[in-house]
Residue frames relative to the residue before (quaternion, step in Angstrom):
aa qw qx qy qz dx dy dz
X 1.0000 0.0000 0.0000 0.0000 0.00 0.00 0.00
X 0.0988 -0.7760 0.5851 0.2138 3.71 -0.70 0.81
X 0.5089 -0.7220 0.4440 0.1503 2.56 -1.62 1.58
X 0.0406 0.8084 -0.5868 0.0230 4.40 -0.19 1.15
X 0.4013 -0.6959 0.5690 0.1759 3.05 -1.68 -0.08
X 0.3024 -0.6955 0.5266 0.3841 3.75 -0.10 0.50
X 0.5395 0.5402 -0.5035 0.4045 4.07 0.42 -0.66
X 0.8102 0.2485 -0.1241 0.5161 4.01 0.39 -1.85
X 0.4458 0.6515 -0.5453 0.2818 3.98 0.78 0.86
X 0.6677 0.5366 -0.4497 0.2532 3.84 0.83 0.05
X 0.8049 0.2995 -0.2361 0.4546 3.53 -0.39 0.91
X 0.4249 0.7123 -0.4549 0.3243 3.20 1.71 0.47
X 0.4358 -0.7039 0.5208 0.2081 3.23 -1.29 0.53
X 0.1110 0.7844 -0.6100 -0.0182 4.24 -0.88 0.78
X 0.4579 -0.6354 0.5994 0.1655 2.81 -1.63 0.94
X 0.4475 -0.6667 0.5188 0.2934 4.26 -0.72 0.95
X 0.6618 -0.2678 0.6001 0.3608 3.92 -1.14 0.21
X 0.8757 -0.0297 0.4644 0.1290 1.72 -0.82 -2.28
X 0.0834 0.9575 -0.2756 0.0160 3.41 1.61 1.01
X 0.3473 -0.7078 0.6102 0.0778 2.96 -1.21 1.38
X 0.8286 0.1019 -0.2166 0.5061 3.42 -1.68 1.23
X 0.5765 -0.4733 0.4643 0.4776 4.08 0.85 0.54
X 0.5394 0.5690 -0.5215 0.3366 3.90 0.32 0.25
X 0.1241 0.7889 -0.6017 0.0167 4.28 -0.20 0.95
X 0.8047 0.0723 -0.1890 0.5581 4.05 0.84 0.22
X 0.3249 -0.7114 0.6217 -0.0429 1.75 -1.58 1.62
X 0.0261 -0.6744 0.6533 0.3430 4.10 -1.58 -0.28
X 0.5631 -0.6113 0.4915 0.2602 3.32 -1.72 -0.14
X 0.0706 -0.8132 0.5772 -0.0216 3.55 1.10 1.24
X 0.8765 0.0910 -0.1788 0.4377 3.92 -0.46 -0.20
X 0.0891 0.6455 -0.7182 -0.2441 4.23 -1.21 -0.21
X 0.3952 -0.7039 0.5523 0.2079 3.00 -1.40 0.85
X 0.0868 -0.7943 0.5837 0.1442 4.42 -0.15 -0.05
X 0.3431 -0.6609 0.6329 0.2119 3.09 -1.41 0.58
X 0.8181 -0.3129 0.1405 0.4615 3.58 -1.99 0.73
X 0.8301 0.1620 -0.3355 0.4148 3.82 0.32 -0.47
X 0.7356 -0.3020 0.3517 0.4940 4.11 0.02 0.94
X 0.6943 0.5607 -0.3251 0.3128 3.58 0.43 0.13
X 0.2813 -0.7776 0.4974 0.2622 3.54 0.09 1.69
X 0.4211 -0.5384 0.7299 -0.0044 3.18 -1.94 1.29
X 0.9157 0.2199 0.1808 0.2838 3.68 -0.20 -1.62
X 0.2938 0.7681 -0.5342 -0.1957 3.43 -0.61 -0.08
X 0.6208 -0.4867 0.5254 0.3189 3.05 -1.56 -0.03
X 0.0274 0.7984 -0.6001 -0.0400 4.07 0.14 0.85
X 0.1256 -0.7461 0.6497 0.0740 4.16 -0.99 0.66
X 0.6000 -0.4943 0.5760 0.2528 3.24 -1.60 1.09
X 0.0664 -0.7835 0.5394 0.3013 3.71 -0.65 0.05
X 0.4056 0.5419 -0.5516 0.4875 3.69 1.64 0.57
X 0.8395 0.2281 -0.1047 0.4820 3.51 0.00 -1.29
X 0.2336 -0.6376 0.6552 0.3311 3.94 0.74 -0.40
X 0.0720 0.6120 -0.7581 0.2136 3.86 -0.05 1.34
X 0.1138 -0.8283 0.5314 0.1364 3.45 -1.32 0.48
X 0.1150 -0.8631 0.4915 -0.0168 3.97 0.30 0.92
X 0.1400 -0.7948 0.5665 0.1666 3.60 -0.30 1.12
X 0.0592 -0.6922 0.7173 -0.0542 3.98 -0.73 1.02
X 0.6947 -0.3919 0.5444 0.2596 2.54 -2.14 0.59
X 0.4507 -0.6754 0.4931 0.3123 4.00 -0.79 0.55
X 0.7710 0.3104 -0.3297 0.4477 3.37 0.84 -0.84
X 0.2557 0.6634 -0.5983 0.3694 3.91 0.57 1.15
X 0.7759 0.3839 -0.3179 0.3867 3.54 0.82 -1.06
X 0.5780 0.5305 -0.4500 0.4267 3.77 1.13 0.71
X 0.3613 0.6299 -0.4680 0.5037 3.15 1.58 1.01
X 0.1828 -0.8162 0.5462 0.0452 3.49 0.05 1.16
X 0.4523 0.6680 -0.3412 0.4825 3.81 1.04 0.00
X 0.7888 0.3558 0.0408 0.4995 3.09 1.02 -1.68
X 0.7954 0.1760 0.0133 0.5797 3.98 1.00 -0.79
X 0.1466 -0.7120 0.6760 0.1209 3.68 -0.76 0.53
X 0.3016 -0.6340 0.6289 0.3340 3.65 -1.10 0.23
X 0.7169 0.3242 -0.4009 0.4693 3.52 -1.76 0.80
X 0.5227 -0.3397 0.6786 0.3884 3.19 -1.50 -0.51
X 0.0476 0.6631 -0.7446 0.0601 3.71 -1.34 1.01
């Protein structure tokens, strides 16, 4: 399980498992928060294509599924 923070998650950089459509890194260009300051969402971007998938933040402490950094 990787261990993140939602406060130090904008502009981080992941690496897919398991990448779909040739897309393996990703960054965290946007978080989205709900009514009390409390990120919900982000905004995650291909850095080949700049696709942009909004996910739940705590998905990327699936360690099965997301690597932290570029690998």
């Amino acid at each position: 399980m990787n261990k993140i923070s939602s406060k130090k998650l904008l502009n981080t950089k992941w690496t897919a498992v398991t990448p779909s459509s040739k897309e393996r890194h990703f960054l965290i260009t946007k978080l989205v928060f709900n009514e009390n300051d409390i990120v919900t969402h982000c905004l995650i971007e291909a850095v080949i294509s700049n696709q942009t998938e909004l996910i739940n933040w705590r998905e990327l402490k699936e360690s099965k599924r997301w690597l932290q950094g570029w690998k």
